[in-house]
C-alpha positions as CSV (number, residue, x, y, z in Angstrom):
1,X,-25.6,-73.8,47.7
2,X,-23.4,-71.2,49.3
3,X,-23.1,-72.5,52.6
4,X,-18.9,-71.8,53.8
5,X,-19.5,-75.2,55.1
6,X,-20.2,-78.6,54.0
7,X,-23.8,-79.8,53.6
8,X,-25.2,-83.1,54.3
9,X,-28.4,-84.3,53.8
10,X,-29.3,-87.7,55.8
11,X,-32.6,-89.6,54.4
12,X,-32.8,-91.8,57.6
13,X,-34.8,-94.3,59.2
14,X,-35.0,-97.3,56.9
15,X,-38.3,-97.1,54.8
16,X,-37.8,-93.3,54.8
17,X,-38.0,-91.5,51.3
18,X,-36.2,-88.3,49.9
19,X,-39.2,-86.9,47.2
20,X,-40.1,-83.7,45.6
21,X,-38.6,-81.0,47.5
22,X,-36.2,-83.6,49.4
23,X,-34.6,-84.9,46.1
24,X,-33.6,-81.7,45.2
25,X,-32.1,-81.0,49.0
26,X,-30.0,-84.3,48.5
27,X,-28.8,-83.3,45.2
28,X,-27.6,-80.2,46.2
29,X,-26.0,-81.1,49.4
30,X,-22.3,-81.7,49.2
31,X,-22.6,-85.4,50.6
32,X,-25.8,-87.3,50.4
33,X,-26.2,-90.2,52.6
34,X,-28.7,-92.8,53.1
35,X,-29.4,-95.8,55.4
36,X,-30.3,-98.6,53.8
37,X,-34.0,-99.3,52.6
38,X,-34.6,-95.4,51.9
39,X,-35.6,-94.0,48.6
40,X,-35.0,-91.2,46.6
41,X,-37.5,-89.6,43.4
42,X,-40.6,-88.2,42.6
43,X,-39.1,-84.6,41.8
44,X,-42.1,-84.2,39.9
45,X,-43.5,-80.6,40.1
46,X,-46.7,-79.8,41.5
47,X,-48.5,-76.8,42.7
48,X,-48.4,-75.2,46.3
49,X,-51.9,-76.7,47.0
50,X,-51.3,-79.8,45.3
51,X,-51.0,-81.5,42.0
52,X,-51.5,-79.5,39.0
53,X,-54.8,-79.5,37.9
54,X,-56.3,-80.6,34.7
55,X,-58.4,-79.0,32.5
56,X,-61.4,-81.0,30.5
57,X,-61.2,-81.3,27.3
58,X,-64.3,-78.6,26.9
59,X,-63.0,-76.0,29.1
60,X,-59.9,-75.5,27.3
61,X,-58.4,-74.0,24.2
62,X,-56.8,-76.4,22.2
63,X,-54.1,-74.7,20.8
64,X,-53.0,-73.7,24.1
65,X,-54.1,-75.8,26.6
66,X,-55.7,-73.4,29.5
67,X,-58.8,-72.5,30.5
68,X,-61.0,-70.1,28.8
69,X,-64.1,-70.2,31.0
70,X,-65.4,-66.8,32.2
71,X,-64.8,-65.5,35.5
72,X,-67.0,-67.3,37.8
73,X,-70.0,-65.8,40.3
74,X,-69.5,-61.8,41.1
75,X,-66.7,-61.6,38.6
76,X,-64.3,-63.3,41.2
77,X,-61.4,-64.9,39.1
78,X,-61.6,-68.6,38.2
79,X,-59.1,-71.2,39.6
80,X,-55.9,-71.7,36.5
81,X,-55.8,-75.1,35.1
82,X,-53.2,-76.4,32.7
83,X,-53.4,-79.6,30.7
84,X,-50.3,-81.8,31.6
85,X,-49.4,-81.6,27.6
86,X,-49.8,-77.8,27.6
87,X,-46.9,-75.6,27.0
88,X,-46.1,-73.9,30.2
89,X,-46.3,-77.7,31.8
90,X,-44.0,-78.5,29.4
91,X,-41.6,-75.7,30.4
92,X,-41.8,-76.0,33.8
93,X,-40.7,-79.6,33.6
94,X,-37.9,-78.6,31.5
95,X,-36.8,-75.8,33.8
96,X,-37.0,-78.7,37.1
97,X,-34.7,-80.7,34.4
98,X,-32.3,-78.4,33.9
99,X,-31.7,-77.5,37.3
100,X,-31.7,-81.1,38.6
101,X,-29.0,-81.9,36.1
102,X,-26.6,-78.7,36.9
103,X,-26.8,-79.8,40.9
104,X,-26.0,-83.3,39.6
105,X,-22.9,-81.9,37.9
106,X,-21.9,-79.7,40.6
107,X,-21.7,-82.4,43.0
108,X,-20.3,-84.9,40.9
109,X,-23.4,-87.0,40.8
110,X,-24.6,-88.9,37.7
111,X,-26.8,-85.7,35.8
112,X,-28.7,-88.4,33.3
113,X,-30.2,-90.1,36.4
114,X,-31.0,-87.2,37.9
């Protein structure tokens, strides 16, 4: 973003895909270029080790939405799960929104796409 120099982001060969992480490297690039056949999406947000988890419908609260198991075995902490309706989902997806959309703007790219 503060790069002196232009940036350009090149999805390349044909077939090739710009996703997650890579769709937000295109948008904020200064020209984005493609070759023809590649794609460009699922900015979805997911978790360092993979999609965010769900909880069941027993192991969380309702009103919230995480887990309110005990610790597991030797008091070790238990994995966090969030429901995809849940509220911190629900602001993490509208922080990823948000910023998508100001890089969209920046670069002069259409923000209700994005």
């Amino acid at each position: 973003m503060s790069s002196p120099v232009p940036v350009i982001t090149y999805v390349h060969p044909g077939g090739a895909r710009a996703a997650s992480a890579g769709t937000y490297m295109l948008y904020a690039s200064h020209l984005a270029a493609m070759s023809p056949g590649t794609k460009l999406g699922a900015s979805t947000l997911v978790a360092f080790t993979g999609a965010l988890p769900c909880a069941r419908d027993d192991d969380a609260d309702k009103s919230t939405g995480e887990d309110t198991k005990p610790a597991g075995k030797h008091g070790q902490a238990r994995e966090t799960r969030t429901k995809p309706d849940s509220a911190m989902n629900r602001k993490m997806v509208n922080d990823a929104v948000a910023y998508i959309r100001a890089l969209a703007v920046l670069r002069g790219r259409n923000a209700d796409w994005a």
